[in-house]
Phi, psi and omega in degrees: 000320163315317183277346172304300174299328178297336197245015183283289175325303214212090192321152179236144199272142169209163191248130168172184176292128180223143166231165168283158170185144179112342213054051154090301182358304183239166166252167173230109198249155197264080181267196194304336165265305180215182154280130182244154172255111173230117183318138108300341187293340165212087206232130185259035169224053159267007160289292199294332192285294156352311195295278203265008165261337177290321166313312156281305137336313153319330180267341238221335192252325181295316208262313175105003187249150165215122178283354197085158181226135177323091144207214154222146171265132178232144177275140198214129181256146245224064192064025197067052144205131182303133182203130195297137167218165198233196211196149166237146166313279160334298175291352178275312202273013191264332215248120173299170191275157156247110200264011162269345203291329146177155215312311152253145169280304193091021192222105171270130184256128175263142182326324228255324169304312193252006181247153192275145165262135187240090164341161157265283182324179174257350196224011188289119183246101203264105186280195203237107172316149193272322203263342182278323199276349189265331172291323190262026181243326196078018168194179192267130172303187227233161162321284201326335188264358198266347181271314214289301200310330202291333196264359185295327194303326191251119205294285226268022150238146196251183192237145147233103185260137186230121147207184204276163170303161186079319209269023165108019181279348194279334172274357164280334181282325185279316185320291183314345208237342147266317161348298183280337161280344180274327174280012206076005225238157153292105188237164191238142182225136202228145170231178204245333175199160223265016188286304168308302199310285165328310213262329168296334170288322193280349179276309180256359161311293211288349167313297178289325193313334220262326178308130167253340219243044162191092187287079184229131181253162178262165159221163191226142184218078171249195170305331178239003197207142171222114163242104172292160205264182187291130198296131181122000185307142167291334208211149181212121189266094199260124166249137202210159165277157214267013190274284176294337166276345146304311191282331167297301203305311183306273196314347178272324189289331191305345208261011196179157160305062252264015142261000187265326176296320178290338139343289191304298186279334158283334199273319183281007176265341181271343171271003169284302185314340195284329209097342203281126199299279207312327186297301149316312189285283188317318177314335187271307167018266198280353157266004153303301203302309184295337175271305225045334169287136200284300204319327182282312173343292202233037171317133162250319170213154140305095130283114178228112186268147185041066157320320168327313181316350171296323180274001180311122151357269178287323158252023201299320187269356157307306199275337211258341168260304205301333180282336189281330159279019195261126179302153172296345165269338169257142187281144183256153194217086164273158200210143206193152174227344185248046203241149168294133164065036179290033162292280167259023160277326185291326143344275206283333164284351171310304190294296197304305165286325197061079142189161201290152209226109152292068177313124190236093216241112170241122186225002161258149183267127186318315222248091173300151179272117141235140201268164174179181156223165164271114197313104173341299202266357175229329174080030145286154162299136196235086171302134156238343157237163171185164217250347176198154142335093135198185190046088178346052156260143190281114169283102207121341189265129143337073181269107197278001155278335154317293202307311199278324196319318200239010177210031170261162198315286199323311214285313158350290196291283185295340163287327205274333156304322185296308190299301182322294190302345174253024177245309173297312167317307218259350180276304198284346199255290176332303193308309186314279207298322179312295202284255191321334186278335180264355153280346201246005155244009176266338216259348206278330187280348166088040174262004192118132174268344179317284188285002186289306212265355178292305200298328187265346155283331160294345182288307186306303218279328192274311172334288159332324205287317214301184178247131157339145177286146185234128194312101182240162170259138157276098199297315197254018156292307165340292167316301192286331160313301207293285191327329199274300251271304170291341183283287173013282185257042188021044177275005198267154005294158192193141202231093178250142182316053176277147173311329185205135171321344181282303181306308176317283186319326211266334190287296152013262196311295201290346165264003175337295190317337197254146157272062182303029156252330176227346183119154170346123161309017187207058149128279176303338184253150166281137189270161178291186172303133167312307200310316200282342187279328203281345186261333185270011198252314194297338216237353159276340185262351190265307186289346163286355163252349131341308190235271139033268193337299186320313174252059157210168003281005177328272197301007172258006161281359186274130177302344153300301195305321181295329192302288192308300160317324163306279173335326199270329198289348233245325191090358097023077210218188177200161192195128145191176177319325161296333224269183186283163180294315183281296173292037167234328159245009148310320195288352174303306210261320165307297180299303179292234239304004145114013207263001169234149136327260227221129148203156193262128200180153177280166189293007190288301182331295182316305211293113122095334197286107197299081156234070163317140168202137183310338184201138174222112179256166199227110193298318187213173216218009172242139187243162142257152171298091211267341151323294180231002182092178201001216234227104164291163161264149180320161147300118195298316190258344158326284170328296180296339189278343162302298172306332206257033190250331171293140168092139153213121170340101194124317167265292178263146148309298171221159189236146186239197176198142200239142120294092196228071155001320160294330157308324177320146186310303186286340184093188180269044188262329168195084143291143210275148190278172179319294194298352168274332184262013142314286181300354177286314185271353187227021126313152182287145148299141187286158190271134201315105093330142188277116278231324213260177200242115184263123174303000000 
């Protein structure tokens, strides 16, 4: 913290030895007193910085020399405590700044580049510049994102942006919602459920706080929670479910005959458009009225995140009257990552709204995909798909003799024997060791060696008894195989998938035993380095008072929070709908800051909830049918919006998704034969249809 302070005023340059560390998350730069450890995670040239410290090592291992590498440390206070973060020189002056990240730079940023500009009218239509959006994000947007701005520019049109998880949507979504502050205006941001709904308020609160140079508060309105943002604020960002933004939509509309209001408000917006003051003021008017709601008054654009979500059954017609009632004068932004035909959807919202509607379309993935399973008898990865061409596999192709060679029943059957049998051998050993320790405290006690030597033969004698082992699956050996199998094979962070909230606890519970932060609990493995453990204990006591601290002791008598906290310590976690509110987005907030391993968690997890992982397995490829009853195979976009969680941008070369069967609810009773996750991975998603139900 001293060179932190030293380094606040004024960055200070320096040449010398820097490593990666961390799995690239830190650098450990070596100066003239000592070694520091200094964050990246949330450093925004930290891809290029990742990049160009791997290089120099590379160069530095080659050569056998190391001249140093060229940077500057700067000091940045962090949650009230000064804290380092670094810079390459060079890459600052290429890259525009993020002049917040702290106060000098050693780069004069002119003001006038990086402040929004805010009309005095409400209706002044201010686009929103590419150098503004490149000064406040601190790098340069992307094509997909720079086509998404051009159509945000124009107020009298909407967006569908379409791209894979990972590619940049969450910025397209920040575009817009500057867009609409540069116009004056008010944007709302919507989700299908409130676990995105949370972690997106928690996202961009800590965004704008960081901003000195954008006076905007978030406010968040879900089911269980309403926070408004601080009253005198300019600008506002309101994130809601997509349940509460129907009923706002409904309730601005109720009051009048909504083609006849939407009449109404074009004819007072083209006369406001005249310039004419007064003409704009009755125009503010008559959109109070027409809302009744303040939330509504002065709506500038709608961002609707997981759009897809119009095909759900059961809530698919939520989203389908908010677009058809969402006035017409405010811009809509949808963001999607599976949808079929977007085409004749942005059509039909063209129609439904009357104003022209634009696709904005990305279809390669930063991250290549290998879809696979884990070999029964070795617990290697087994590939059968993958998302690009490489290790001379064809990209796009199935392989369905890969597939039966490691998850067909026989291939099953024989992992699952070698496990029995190395389970009965590790039983019979114990029971052995168990057995001499209670003859040796009995003879120690002077009761007779006689009967000392009786218990364990009698034991011995029942052991003997059993009937051949018969190939069963064991949920929580199972469990604990797959986890050793991903540490192992350095695949973690990792997200597996279950079917039902019960399996999340039991998949947990049954990895209790292991420490995926040093490796297995028993024995055999190197515990980690102190600096690291001692750095991942400081940043776990920081984010429990962060988020925590406020509520206890109340929450530390509850018997989940110790549960959660055990597990966590463990790297370890569970995530599902039930759990308490507050410890379901800690475990949210634990995992993006690098502090879980492994957690087990329902399908809620896959929408939209920025928890990027190195890996994703999948207990099972079946669901139930809420429709006809009993049990379906996934969806082809189901299937991708889980899968597409795997690989994080930035992080991994590659990302993978796992199958694993043994894990399943049923047991191998349904397990998917080859030709359904074939159709999961190279099959169409199906096309929007509409949901609602006419009385």
């Amino acid at each position: 913290m001293e060179l932190a302070y030293e380094c606040r005023d004024e960055p200070v340059r320096m040449q010398g030895r820097v490593d990666l560390g961390d799995e690239g998350k830190n650098l450990l730069v070596h100066t003239s007193r000592r070694r520091v450890c200094v964050p990246l995670m949330d450093t925004y040239f930290a891809e290029p910085i990742v990049a160009l410290v791997e290089a120099y090592v590379s160069a530095r291992n080659a050569d056998g020399t190391d001249a140093g590498l060229e940077i500057e440390l700067c000091g940045v206070l962090v949650a009230g405590r000064m804290q380092l973060r670094v810079r390459v020189p060079d890459m600052a002056d290429e890259l525009p700044q993020a002049t917040s990240l702290h106060a000098h730079t050693g780069h004069e940023v002119s003001v006038e580049s990086r402040k929004l500009v805010v009309p005095s009218g409400p209706d002044d239509a201010v686009p929103l510049k590419e150098a503004i959006v490149n000064a406040t994000l601190g790098y340069p947007i992307d094509s997909f994102q720079q086509s998404s701005l051009a159509v945000i520019q124009q107020c009298d049109q909407d967006l569908v942006a379409m791209a894979p998880t990972g590619s940049g949507k969450t910025v397209v979504a920040l575009m817009a919602i500057l867009q609409a502050f540069a116009r004056g205006k008010v944007a709302i941001y919507t989700s299908p459920i409130k676990a995105l709904s949370n972690q997106k308020y928690g996202e961009f609160k800590e965004w704008f706080g960081r901003r000195r140079d954008i006076d905007a508060g978030v406010s968040l309105i879900t089911g269980d929670v309403q926070v408004r943002a601080p009253q005198g604020t300019k600008h506002e960002l309101i994130i809601c479910t997509s349940e509460i933004l129907r009923d706002k939509v409904l309730e601005a509309t109720s009051s009048g005959n909504s083609a006849s209001v939407a009449g109404a408000m074009k004819a007072a917006k083209a006369a406001a458009d005249t310039g004419d003051a007064e003409a704009a003021r009755a125009f503010e008017a008559q959109a109070t009225r027409m809302s009744g709601d303040p939330d509504m008054a002065r709506l500038g654009v709608m961002i609707a995140d997981e759009v897809h979500y119009i095909n759900d059954v059961e809530r698919g017609a939520v989203w389908e009257e908010t677009l058809i009632h969402l006035p017409t004068h405010v811009q809509m932004v949808a963001l999607s990552a599976t949808l079929r035909n977007p085409e004749s959807f942005a059509a039909w919202i063209g129609s439904a709204r009357g104003r022209p509607c634009e696709i904005v379309r990305r279809l390669d993935r930063h991250v290549p995909l290998h879809v696979g399973g884990l070999d029964a008898r070795s617990g290697e990865f087994c590939e059968f798909f993958s998302t690009h061409a490489c290790s001379g596999r064809s990209q796009g192709v199935f392989d369905a003799i890969a597939y039966d060679g490691c998850l067909s029943a026989k291939a099953i059957a024989a992992g699952l024997t070698k496990s029995a049998e190395r389970e009965a051998e590790a039983q019979a050993a114990r029971s052995e060791r168990s057995g001499e320790r209670e003859a040796q405290k009995a003879a120690g006690s002077g009761r007779g060696g006689g009967k000392g030597i009786a218990g364990p033969e009698k034991g011995g004698n029942k052991s003997t008894q059993h009937t051949p082992l018969e190939p069963k699956v064991n949920f929580h050996h199972e469990c604990i195989k797959v986890a050793r199998a991903l540490h192992a094979a350095d695949k973690l962070p990792g997200i597996v998938f279950c079917m039902s909230r019960r399996r999340c606890v039991e998949g947990a519970r049954a990895c209790s035993s292991l420490n995926l932060f040093s490796g297995p609990c028993d024995g055999d493995s190197v515990e980690a380095s102190s600096e690291v453990r001692l750095d991942l204990v400081r940043r776990q006591q920081a984010m429990h008072r962060k988020h925590l601290q406020r509520y206890m002791p109340e929450l530390g008598e509850l018997d989940s929070y110790r549960e959660i906290m055990g597990l966590l310590d463990r790297g370890i976690a569970y995530h599902h709908s039930g759990m308490l509110p507050i410890l379901r987005e800690y475990v949210e907030l634990c995992f993006s800051a690098y502090l879980v391993k492994l957690v087990f968690a329902t399908e809620t997890l896959a929408v939209g909830v920025n928890m990027p992982a190195r890996t994703v397995v999948f207990t099972q490829l079946d669901k139930p049918d809420n429709e006809k009853g009993g049990h379906r195979w996934l969806h082809v976009e189901e299937f991708w919006q889980m899968a597409g969680r795997a690989g994080r941008r930035g992080l991994d070369t590659v990302g993978h998704v796992v199958y694993a069967p043994t894990l399943s609810a049923a047991g191998l009773r349904n397990r998917a034969p080859p030709q359904e996750l074939r159709r999961m991975c190279v099959g169409a998603v199906a096309p929007a249809t509409s949901r609602l139900v006419v009385d």
